[in-house]
C-alpha positions, 0 to 999 in steps of 0.5 A: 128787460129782466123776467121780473122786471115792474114785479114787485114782492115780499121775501120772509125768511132770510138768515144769511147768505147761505138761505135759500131765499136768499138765492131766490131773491138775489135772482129775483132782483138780478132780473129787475124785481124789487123786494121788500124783505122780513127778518126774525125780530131781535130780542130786546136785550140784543142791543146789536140787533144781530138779525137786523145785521145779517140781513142789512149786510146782505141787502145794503146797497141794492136798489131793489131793497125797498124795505127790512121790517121785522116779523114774529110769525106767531104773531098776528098783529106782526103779520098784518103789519108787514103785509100793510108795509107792503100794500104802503111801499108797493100797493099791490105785490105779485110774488111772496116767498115763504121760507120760514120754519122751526122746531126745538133742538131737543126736538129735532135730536131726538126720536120722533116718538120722544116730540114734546107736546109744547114742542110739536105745537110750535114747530108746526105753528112756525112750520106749517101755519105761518103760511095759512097765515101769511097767506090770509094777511096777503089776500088785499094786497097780492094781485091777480095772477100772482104766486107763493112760494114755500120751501119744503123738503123730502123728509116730508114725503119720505121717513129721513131719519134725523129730520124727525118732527120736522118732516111732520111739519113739511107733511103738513106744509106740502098739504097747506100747499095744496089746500090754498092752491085751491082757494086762491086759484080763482083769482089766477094766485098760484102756490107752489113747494119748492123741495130742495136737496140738502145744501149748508144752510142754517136750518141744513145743518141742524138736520145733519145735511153733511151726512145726506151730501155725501147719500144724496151725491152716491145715489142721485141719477147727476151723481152731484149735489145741488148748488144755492144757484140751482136753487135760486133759479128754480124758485125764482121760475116758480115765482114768475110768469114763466110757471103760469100754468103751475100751481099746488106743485112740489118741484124736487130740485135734487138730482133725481133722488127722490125718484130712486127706489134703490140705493142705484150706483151707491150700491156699486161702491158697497159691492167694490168697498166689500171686495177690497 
């Protein structure tokens, strides 16, 4: 029997095959849970639905797909209808998985300091809110004992130039984290924060993750990179009842970056670029 096998939950933020959520719900799924999924609604004049696409392409043709229904996360009504949709096709859920967040390119290109007002608003509504909210919505239909999971990333713990208001929002997020770890725990619901290092992805790529590969590479203690399997693995640990006894947790998956206060061995090749 697979570690997910009878578990049954709810994954939002699928873009491609390079998301992150979507290496955690082929594990999911390859160790037998069964997934209902989210996607970005299209805009009405898309008449190729070019969201429904992507995430219909990934997810054809697997038992485990129980449903795709669009969600608009700024609003309330779309959250509680796909909540309903999981309590109809699965009665209750033991896992929901958060990957959901945005802010304006103009936004995220410019100086922090620059951040409009509308802009911040929403990146932090997109960003941070939309897991209260989702969180809220899910408490009829999650069962006891089951576990959230969201995505941040080091920016929010740490100045990473170019992640900019971003990182605000995952300062924020990592907080939410921690805040309904607390109000859910009496019903053994764990939330938890999966920080990953960069990796191509959509969202990766609009913070300039080609250059942090290369930093993170140079400096991480494995002297590697991450890969989407890393990834998957561990937020699918963090969904199951492997992690039990885990809540209100950010789990770095990034090499040991995060624990250096020294540019460590990427300091050597500075010191031998400089002698040649």
């Amino acid at each position: 029997m697979g570690l997910f096998a009878g578990k049954k939950g709810l994954i939002t933020g699928v873009f491609n095959k390079q998301s992150i959520a979507w290496a955690i719900a082929e594990k999911i799924m390859n160790e037998g849970g069964e997934c209902g999924f989210s996607y970005m609604p299209d805009k009405a004049d898309d008449a190729r639905q070019k969201n429904l696409g992507r995430v219909q392409k990934l997810t054809e043709g697997i038992s485990q797909v129980k449903f795709l229904q669009p969600m608009d996360v700024t609003n309330d009504e779309h959250v509680g209808a796909l909540l309903e949709r999981c309590g109809s096709e699965f009665g209750k859920i033991d896992f929901l998985l958060h990957s959901i967040a945005f802010a304006l390119p103009d936004d995220l290109k410019g100086d922090t300091i620059a951040t409009s007002r509308a802009g911040f608003k929403l990146a932090m509504e997109i960003s941070a809110f939309s897991l209260i909210a989702l969180a809220n919505a899910a408490q009829s239909v999650l069962s006891d004992g089951a576990s959230i999971l969201t995505l941040t990333y080091y920016g929010g713990e740490k100045t990473v130039p170019g992640y900019n208001v971003m990182g605000i929002c995952k300062a924020a997020l990592d907080s939410v984290v921690k805040y309904l770890a607390y109000d859910l725990g009496p019903r053994g619901i764990r939330v938890n924060a999966l920080s990953a290092g960069p990796l191509q992805t959509i969202s990766g790529r609009g913070a300039g993750v080609d250059e942090m590969l290369g930093l993170y590479e140079a400096m991480a203690p494995l002297g590697r990179n991450i890969t989407h399997e890393e990834a998957g693995n561990c937020g699918a640990f963090l969904l199951s009842e492997m992690a039990s006894g885990i809540t209100s947790e950010i789990l770095h998956l990034d090499g040991g970056y995060n624990a250096m206060g020294s540019p460590g061995r990427l300091l050597d090749r500075i010191k031998t670029a400089q002698s040649v």
